[in-house]
N, C-alpha and C positions, 0 to 999 in steps of 0.2 A: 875458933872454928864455929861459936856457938853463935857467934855474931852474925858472918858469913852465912850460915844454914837458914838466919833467921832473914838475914838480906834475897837471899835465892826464895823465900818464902816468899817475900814479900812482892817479890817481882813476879813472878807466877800468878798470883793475886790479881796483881794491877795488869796484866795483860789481859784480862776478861773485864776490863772496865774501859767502857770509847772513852775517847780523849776527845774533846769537842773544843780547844781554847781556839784563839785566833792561828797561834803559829804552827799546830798540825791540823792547818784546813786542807783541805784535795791538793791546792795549788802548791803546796811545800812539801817538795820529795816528790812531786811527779816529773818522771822522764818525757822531755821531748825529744831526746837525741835521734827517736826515730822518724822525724817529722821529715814530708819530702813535700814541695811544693817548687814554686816559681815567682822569681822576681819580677815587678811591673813591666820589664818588656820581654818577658818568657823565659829569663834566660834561668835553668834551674839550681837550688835552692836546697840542702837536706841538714840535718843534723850534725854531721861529721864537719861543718863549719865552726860548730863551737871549741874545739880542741886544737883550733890555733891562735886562742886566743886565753889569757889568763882568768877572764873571768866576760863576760858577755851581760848587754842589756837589750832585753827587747820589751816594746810599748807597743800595746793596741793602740788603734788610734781611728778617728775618721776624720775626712774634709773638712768636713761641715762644724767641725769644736773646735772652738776658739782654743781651748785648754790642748786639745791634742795638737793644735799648730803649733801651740808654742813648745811644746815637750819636744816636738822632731828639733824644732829650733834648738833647744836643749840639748838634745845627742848630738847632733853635729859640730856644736863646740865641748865637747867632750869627747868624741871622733879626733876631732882637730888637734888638740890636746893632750889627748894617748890614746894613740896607736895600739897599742898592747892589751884597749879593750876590744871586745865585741861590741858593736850599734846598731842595732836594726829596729826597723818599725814594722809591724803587721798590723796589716792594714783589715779595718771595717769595711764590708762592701754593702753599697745598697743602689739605690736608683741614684743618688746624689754622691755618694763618697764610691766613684769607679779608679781604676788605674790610672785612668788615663788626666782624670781631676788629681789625680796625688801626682803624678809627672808634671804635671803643670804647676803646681805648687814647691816641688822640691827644686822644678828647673827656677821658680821665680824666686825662692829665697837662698839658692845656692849649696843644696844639701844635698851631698853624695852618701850617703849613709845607704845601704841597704836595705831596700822593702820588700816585704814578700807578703804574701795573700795565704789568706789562711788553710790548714787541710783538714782533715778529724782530728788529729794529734791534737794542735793549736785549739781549735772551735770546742773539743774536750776539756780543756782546761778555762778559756777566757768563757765559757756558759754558767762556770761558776758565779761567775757576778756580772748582770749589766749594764756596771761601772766603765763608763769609757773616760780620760785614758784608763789602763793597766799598764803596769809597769812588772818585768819580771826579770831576775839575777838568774841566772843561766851558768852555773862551773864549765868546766871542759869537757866531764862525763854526760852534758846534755841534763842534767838535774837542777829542778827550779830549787833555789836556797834560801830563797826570799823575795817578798811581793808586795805590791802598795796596788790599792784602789783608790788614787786618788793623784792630782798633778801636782808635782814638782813648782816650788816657786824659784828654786834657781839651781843652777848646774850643780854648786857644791854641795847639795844633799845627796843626789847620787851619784857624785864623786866621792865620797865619803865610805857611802858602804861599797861602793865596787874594790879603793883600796883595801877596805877590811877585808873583803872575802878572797879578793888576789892574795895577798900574804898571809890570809889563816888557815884554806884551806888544805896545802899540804902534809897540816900537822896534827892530824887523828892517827895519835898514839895512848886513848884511853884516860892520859890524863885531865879529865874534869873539871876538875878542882883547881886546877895550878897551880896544884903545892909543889910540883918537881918529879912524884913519884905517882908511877899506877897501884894505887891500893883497894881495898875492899869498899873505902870513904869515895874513890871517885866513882862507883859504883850507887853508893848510896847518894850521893849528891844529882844522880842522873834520874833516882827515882823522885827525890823529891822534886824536882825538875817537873816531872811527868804530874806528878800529883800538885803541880803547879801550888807549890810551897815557896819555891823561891823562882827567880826568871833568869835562865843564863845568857851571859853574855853570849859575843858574835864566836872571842876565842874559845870560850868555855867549849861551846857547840862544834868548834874545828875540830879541837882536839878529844872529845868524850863520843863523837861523829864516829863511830866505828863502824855501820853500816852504810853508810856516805849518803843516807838521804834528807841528809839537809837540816836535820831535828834531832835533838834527843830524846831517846824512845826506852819499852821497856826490852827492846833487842839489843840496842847501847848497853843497858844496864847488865842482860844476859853475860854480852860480849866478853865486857870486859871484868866479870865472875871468874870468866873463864880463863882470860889472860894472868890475873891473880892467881890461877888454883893450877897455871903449866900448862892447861887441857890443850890439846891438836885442836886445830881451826880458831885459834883466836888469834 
């Protein structure tokens, strides 16, 4: 118990200290599920699209980037190839990258994928960096899980992490660690985590993900205190 008390310490601690690495920037754990917008020919467009799909990819993008041409190129042979994901592009608009320039490029290279135009939701999130392309994993729940600033040299990188996150996500049940068992250890493994000691993997993060925003956090670490010690609401 002495251990425990000194873990519950310790987490309390590290929640008054920002965490600034790369993998809880804005972009990781923020919801777009509520995003409502319209596809290049009006036709609309919301959140509740992600939940029929296992795991979703969506790229900013504009005309006018060679890099963002080829990314759409990239989703649609991964469109092609499963089904079972999400694909979509969200488009940059300016004088030169309009709709109607992205309709003529998707009708010339033959890519049905879904584009939509950005709202505050989206414009919220991609003002984080003005890095074009963006590249963003999307769960079911509408929760970004993970994100690159920067283009894809070929389809199987992100087909890679879309598998992982299709088959790891349903499995935050505290264990951390994946020794087998929810103990006080996969608690403390989530702070060191946080105290970026050590870097978890993609399942580490599925299963210690007890808050479901995409990161292990010191609420993770809370969580599953709690789930150890029988407490209601874990």
């Amino acid at each position: 118990m002495k251990k425990l008390a000194a873990i519950i310490i310790a987490v309390c601690m590290l929640a008054l200290v920002p965490v600034t690495n790369a993998e809880t920037r804005a972009q990781i754990g923020t919801s777009v599920g509520g995003f409502s917008s319209e596809l290049l020919d009006g036709t609309p467009i919301d959140g509740s699209v992600f939940a029929s799909y296992s795991v979703s990819a969506v790229t900013y993008w504009a005309t006018w980037s060679a890099d963002c041409r080829e990314q759409l190129v990239i989703l649609q042979s991964i469109h092609e190839a499963h089904p079972e994901y999400g694909l979509f592009g969200l488009l940059y608009t300016d004088g030169t990258s309009t709709a109607s320039a992205a309709q003529a490029f998707l009708s010339e290279q033959g890519i049905d994928i879904p584009v939509f135009l950005c709202d505050e939701v989206w414009q919220g999130v991609v003002n984080e960096s003005m890095i074009i392309p963006q590249t963003f994993i999307v769960n079911r729940n509408g929760m970004i899980v993970e994100s690159w600033q920067a283009a894809f040299d070929n389809a199987g990188i992100l087909e890679e992490r879309l598998a992982v996150w299709a088959e790891v996500l349903p499995a935050a049940d505290g264990d951390a660690n994946l020794d087998g068992e929810v103990t006080s250890g996969d608690a403390l493994y989530v702070i060191r985590c946080v105290m970026r000691l050590i870097t978890p993997g993609a399942e580490n993060t599925a299963h210690g993900d007890l808050n479901g925003n995409g990161v292990l956090d010191n609420a993770d670490a809370l969580m599953i205190i709690r789930r150890v010690m029988g407490l209601k609401g874990a």
